[in-house]
C-alpha positions in Angstrom: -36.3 62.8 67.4 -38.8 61.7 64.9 -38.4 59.6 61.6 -40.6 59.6 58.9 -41.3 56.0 57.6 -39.0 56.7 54.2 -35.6 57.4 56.6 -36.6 53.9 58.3 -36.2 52.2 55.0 -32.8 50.7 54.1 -31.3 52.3 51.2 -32.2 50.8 48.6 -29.7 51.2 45.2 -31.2 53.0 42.4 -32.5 50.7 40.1 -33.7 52.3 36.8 -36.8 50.6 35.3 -35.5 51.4 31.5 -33.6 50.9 29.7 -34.9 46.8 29.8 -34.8 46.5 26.5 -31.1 45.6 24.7 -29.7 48.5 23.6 -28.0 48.8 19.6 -24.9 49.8 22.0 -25.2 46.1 24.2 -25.8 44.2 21.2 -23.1 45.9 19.5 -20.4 45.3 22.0 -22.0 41.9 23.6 -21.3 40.5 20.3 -17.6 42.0 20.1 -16.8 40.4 23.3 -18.3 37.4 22.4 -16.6 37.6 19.1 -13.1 38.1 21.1 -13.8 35.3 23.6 -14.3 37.4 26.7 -17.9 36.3 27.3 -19.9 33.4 25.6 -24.4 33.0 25.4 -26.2 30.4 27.2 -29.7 30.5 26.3 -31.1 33.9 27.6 -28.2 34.4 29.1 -24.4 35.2 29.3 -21.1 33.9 31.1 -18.1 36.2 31.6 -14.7 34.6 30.9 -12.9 36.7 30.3 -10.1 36.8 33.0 -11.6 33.6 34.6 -14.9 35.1 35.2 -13.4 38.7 37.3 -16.6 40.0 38.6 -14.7 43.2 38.4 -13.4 43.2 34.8 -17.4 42.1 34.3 -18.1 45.7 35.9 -15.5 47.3 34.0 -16.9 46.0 30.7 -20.5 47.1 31.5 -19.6 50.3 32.7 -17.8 51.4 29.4 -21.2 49.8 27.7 -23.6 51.2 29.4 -21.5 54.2 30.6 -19.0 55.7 28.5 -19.3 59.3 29.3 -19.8 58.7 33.3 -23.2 60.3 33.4 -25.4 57.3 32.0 -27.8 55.0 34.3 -26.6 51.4 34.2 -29.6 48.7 34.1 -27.6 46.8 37.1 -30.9 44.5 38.0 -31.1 43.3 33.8 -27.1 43.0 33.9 -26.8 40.7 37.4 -29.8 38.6 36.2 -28.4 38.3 32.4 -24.9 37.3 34.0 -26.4 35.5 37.1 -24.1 37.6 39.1 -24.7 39.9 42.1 -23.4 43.3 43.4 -22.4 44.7 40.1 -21.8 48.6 41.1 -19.5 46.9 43.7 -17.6 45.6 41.6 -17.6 48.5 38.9 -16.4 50.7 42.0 -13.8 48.3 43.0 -12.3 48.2 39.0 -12.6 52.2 39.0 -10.7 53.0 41.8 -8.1 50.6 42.0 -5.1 52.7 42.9 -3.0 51.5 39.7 -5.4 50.8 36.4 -5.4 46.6 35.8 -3.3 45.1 33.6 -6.5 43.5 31.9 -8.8 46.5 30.8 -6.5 46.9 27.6 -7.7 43.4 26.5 -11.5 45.3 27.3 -10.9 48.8 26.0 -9.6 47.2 22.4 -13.3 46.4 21.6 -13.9 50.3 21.7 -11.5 51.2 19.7 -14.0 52.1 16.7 
């Protein structure tokens, strides 16, 4: 068997150079969780509280930002480094396919309701 050098490389996960920039979506919804006292600013950066910090209700709240429709790229790299938080498509799976929906996303899915 040969390999070429590529299927020697770990698999790395997708990590989409754009969008870097905030989006009017982000700012919009960032600042409705803030508002609502799910997440508060530090500086450059953001802390999720809502739920005492649930990396996975994190996920879930990025995913319906940056992903409503299921089909969008999710700037994981800016989000982990924005949060100072790791392995965010982990934890957006692990939200998504809990067997039962969680009790908290109603407390996230009330800032969408525009």
């Amino acid at each position: 068997l040969e390999f070429n050098q590529e299927q020697l490389q770990p698999k790395q996960r997708q990590v989409t150079s754009k969008p870097q920039q905030e989006t009017e979506r982000e700012k919009k919804y960032f600042a409705k969780a803030i508002q609502a006292g799910l997440m508060g600013k530090d500086g450059n950066s953001y802390i999720w509280l809502h739920n005492n910090g649930l990396k996975a209700s994190l996920g879930y709240f990025i995913n319906r930002v940056f992903n409503p429709n299921g089909t969008a790229q999710i700037p994981y790299q800016r989000m982990e480094n924005l949060f100072n938080v790791s392995r965010l498509d982990t934890a957006i799976d692990q939200a998504l396919t809990a067997k039962k929906p969680q009790k908290w996303r109603k407390e996230i899915d009330t800032l969408f309701d525009d």
